[in-house]
N, C-alpha and C positions, 0 to 999 in steps of 0.2 A: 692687461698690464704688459704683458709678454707678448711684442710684433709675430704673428705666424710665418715670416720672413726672417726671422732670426734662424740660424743654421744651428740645428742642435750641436757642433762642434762649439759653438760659442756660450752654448746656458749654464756653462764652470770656466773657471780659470783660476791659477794659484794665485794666492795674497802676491804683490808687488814688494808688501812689507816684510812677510814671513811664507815663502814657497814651501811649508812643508804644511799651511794652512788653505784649503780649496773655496772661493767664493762663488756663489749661486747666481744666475741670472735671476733678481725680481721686476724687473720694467726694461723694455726696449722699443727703437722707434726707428724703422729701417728706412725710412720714406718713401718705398718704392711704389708707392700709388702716386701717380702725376696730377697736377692742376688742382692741388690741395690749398685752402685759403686757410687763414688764421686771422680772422674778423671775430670777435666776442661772440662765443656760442658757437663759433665753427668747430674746433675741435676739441674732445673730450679733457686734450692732456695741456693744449698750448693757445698763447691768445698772444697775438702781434697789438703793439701799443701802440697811440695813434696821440703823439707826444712832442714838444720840442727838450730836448734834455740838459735841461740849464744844470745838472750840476755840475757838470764837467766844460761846462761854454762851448759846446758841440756846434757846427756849422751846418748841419742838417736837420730834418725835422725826420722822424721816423713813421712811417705811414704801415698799415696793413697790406697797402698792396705789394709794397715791394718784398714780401713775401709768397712763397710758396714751393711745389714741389717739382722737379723736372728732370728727366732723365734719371731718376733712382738715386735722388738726389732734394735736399731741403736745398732751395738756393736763395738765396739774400742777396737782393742789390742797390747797389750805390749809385744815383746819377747826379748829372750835374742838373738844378731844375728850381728854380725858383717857382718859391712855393711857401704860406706863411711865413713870409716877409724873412727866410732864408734861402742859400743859393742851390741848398744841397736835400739830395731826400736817403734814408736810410731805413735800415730795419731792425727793430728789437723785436723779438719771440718770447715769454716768458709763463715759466711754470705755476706762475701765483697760485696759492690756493686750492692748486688743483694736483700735482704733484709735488709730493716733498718726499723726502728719504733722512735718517738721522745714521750717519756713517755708512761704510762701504766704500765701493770704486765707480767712481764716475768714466767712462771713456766716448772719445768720440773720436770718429775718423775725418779731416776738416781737409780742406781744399783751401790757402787763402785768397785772399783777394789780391789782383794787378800782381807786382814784381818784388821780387825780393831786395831789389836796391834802390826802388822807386817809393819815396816818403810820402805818406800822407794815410794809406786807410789804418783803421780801428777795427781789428775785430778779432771778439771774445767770444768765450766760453764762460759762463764763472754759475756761482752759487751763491746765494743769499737766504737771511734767516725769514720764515714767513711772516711774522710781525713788521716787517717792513715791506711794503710795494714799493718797487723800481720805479723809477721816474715819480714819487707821490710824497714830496717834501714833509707833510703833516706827519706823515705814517713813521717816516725813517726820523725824523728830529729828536734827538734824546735817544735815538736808539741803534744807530748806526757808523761805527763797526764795534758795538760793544760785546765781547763777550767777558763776563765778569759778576762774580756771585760774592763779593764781599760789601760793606759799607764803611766805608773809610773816603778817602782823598780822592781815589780814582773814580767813585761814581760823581764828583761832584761836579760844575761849570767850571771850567778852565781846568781843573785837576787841580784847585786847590784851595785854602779858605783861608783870609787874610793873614797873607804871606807864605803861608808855611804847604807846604815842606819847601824850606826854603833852597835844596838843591835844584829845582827844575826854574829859578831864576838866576842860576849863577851863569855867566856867561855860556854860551854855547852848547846850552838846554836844550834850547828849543829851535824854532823857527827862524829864520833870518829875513825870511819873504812875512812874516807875520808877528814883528817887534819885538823876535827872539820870545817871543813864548811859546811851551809849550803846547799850551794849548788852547784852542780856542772852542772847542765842543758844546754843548749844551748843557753835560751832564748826563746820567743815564737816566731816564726819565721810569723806568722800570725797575728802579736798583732793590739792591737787598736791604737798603736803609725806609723804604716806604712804608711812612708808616700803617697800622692796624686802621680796616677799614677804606683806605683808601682806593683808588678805581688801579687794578692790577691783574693779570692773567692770571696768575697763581704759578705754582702750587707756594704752596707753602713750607719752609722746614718745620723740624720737630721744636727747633725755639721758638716758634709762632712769629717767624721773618717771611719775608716773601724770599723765593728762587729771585736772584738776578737774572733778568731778561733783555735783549737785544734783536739786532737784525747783523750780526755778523756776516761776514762778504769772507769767500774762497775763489781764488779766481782758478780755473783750468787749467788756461793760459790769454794771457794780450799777447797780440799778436803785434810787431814793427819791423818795415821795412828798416834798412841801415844803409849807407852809400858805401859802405865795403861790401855788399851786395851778395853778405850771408844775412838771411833777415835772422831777427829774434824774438825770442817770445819768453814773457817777465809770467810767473807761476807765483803766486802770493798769497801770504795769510794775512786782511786789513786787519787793523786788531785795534780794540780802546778796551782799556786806558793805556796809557804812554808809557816807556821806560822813558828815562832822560836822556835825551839825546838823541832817541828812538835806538838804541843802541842794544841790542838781545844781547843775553849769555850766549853766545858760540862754541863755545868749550864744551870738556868733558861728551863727545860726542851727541851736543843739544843738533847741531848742523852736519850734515851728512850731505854731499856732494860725491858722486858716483862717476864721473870722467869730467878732471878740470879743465882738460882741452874744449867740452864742449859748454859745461856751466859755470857758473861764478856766482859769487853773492850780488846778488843787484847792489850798485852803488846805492842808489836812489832808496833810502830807509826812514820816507815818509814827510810828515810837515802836521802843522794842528790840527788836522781834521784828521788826520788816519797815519799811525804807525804802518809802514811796509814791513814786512817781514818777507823778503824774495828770492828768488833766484832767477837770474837770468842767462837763458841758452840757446845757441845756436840751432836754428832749424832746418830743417831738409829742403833745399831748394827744388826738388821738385816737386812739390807741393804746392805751389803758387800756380793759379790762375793763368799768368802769362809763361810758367814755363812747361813742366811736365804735365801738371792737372794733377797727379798722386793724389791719395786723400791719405795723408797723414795720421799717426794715431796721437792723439794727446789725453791726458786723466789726471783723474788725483785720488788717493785711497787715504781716511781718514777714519780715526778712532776716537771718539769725541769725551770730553771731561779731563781727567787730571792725571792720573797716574798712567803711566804706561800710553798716553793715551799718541798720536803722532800725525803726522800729514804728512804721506809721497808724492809725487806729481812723476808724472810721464811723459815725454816732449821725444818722438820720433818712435814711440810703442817702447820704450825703455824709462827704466827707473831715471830722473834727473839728478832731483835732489829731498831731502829728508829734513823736517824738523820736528824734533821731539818734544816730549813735553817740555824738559827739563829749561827748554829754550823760553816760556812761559812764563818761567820760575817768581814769585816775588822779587820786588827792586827795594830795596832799603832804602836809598835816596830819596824814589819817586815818593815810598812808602804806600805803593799800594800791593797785594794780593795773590797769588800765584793766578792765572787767568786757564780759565778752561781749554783746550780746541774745543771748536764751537759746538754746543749740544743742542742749537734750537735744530726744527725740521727744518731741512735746506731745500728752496726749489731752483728749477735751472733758467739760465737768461743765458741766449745765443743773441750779438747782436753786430752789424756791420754800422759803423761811425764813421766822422771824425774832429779831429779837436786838438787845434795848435798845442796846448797844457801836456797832451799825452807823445803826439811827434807834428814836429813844422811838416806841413803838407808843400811838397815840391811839384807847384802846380805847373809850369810849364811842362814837364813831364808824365803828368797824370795822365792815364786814358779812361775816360767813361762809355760806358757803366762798368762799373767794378762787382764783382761778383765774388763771396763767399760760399761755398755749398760744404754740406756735412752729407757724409755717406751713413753715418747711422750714431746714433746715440744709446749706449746701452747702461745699466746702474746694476752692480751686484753689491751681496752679501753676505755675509758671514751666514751660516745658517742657523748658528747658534746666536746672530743675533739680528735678525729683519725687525728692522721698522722703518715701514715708511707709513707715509699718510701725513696730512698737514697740522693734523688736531690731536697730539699722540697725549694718555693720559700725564707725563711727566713734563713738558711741556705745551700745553694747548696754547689754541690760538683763535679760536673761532670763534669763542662768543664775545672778546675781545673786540676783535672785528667787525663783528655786528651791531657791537655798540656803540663803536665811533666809525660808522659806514660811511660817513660823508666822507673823511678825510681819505680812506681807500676808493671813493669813486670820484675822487675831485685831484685831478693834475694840478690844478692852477692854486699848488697852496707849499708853501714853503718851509714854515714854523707850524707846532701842534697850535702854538696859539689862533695861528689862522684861521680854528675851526669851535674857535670862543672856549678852548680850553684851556688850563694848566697845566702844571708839571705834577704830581701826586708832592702831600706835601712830603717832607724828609725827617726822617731820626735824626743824621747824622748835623741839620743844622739846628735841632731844638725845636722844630716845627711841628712833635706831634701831641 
């Protein structure tokens, strides 16, 4: 679990959230062994995906090769290359399965790709709940970015049930790019509304409900060049169900920003597939690929469920910015639920893209191959609270998995229907 290249200076470090709290190294991954592949079965911890990634309408296809290991260093590369009937090839790495961790500090030291004033590469860091596979439409359908344990409005298709609640139809709800609705989801296909008997991970509550379940998304950092030629990088929690308007409590210290000179609230606070909840910060320009090479520190320390519970991020080895629970809180309007931070097992996805939706690519300018490298990926914890592992007894995941294996080994499926299934039926429509 622990790289023998980790510097014992590194196997502690103080909470981000609370310094008078010490976090444990439980997993590290130095990369300093070279000409390392990530082909399915290559490595213990990671498996590069060999995908084209329609959710985001991405211009390259991601292949296993363009991974691996070099100079003590993970490097990821971008080239120009037609190739499955796209121009572009890239790389995704991902912990599916095989790694998961449920709170703590995520960090990594990153290197980004090409210039920091030059538009066009895509590259993250982020986290995802295990119930969903990246790039596997069937898997995530109904369940991503839900985190949310009640049965009401917010677990349902669209976020709502003929008409009502009728604020998230008043003018300027919702979406403007998607007919001002809120929302256009599935539903949570896992919710606390399903009914007794039905196909579901578990556990169970003590009223003999099921736990609401999802594949909730943490991003690290996305990483974007800007042509004022400080790049920036957006730190986010995706989240479903909606407030209206996508609009969080901010008050009462739910929002915490630590130097305004370098962070802000991400304008961008989502559309019907996924509430944003973001911040957006200026990053260390030597840290790009074309100028110093630095590997930069970025993270995030997260305490998962309801009370107390928060998310930091880290952009340049310092705190950015904070949100608390409170920012979560139930919406009267929306009329759904206070919403967790995410408590499923989270695993990691490093990947180098890109895709007009995220930043216009200023191809004139572009030089290929573009290259991301990470100097080391480390995960602590609270001592008084380790868990990792992908199958933990309060959320599992794995016989789940096995049961509908098709849809996690099958790329080419978009909706869970895709794989001759349903939705579990619902309490909350009179379905049980």
């Amino acid at each position: 679990m622990i790289d023998p290249d980790t510097p014992d200076s590194a196997k502690t470090i103080p909470s981000n959230n609370d310094t008078s709290k010490t976090l444990q190294l439980i997993w590290s991954d130095e990369f300093n062994i070279d000409g390392r592949t990530f082909y399915p079965g290559d490595d213990p911890y990671f498996e590069a995906l060999d995908i084209y990634y329609w959710q985001t309408a991405d211009l390259e296809w991601y292949d296993p090769s363009a991974i691996t290991t070099k100079d003590g260093m993970l490097e990821i590369t971008f080239t120009k290359k037609n190739t499955h009937n796209v121009s572009f090839e890239g790389g995704m790495m991902t912990s599916w399965n095989q790694m998961c961790f449920t709170g703590g500090f995520i960090e990594a030291a990153v290197v980004l790709p090409g210039s920091p004033e030059i538009l066009g590469f895509w590259p993250a860091v982020w986290l995802m709940g295990n119930l969903g596979r990246v790039g596997y439409g069937a898997t995530t359908d109904g369940l991503w970015p839900y985190s949310y344990d009640a049965c009401d409005y917010g677990a349902l298709k669209n976020q709502s049930l003929n008409g009502q609640p009728a604020a998230i139809f008043e003018e300027g709800a919702g979406d403007q790019y998607h007919n001002g609705d809120l929302s256009w989801l599935s539903g949570q296909r896992l919710s606390r509304c399903t009914c007794p008997g039905e196909s579901h991970p578990g556990p169970v509550h003590s009223d003999n409900t099921y736990v609401g379940r999802g594949a909730p998304e943490i991003d690290v950092f996305e990483a974007l060049a800007t042509t004022a030629g400080n790049g920036n990088v957006s730190q986010t929690l995706q989240m479903a169900p909606f407030n209206v308007g996508y609009k969080w409590p901010t008050e009462n210290g739910n929002l915490k920003i630590y130097d305004e000179d370098v962070t802000t609230q991400n304008p961008y606070v989502g559309g019907a597939t996924q509430e944003v909840i973001s911040g957006l910060s200026i990053t260390n320009i030597s840290g790009y690929e074309l100028t110093d090479k630095v590997p930069v520190i970025f993270g995030l320390e997260y305490s998962p469920g309801f009370d107390n519970a928060y998310v930091t991020w880290l952009n340049n080895g310092k705190p950015s910015w904070t949100i608390h629970s409170g920012g979560l809180a139930k919406d009267d309007s929306a009329q759904i639920a206070a919403r967790p931070v995410p408590q499923e097992p989270m695993y990691m996805i490093t990947n180098l893209g890109m895709a007009p939706g995220f930043v216009p690519p200023d191809f004139d300018k572009l030089t290929y191959p573009g290259h991301m490298y990470i100097d080391y990926i480390r995960v602590y914890q609270d001592p008084d609270n380790i868990n990792y592992g992908c199958d933990p007894d309060d959320f599992p995941t794995m016989d789940y998995i096995s049961t509908y294996l098709e849809a996690y080994k099958n790329p080419n499926t978009t909706l869970w229907s895709d794989i001759g299934e349903s939705f579990p039926k619902n309490q909350y429509l009179g379905e049980c």
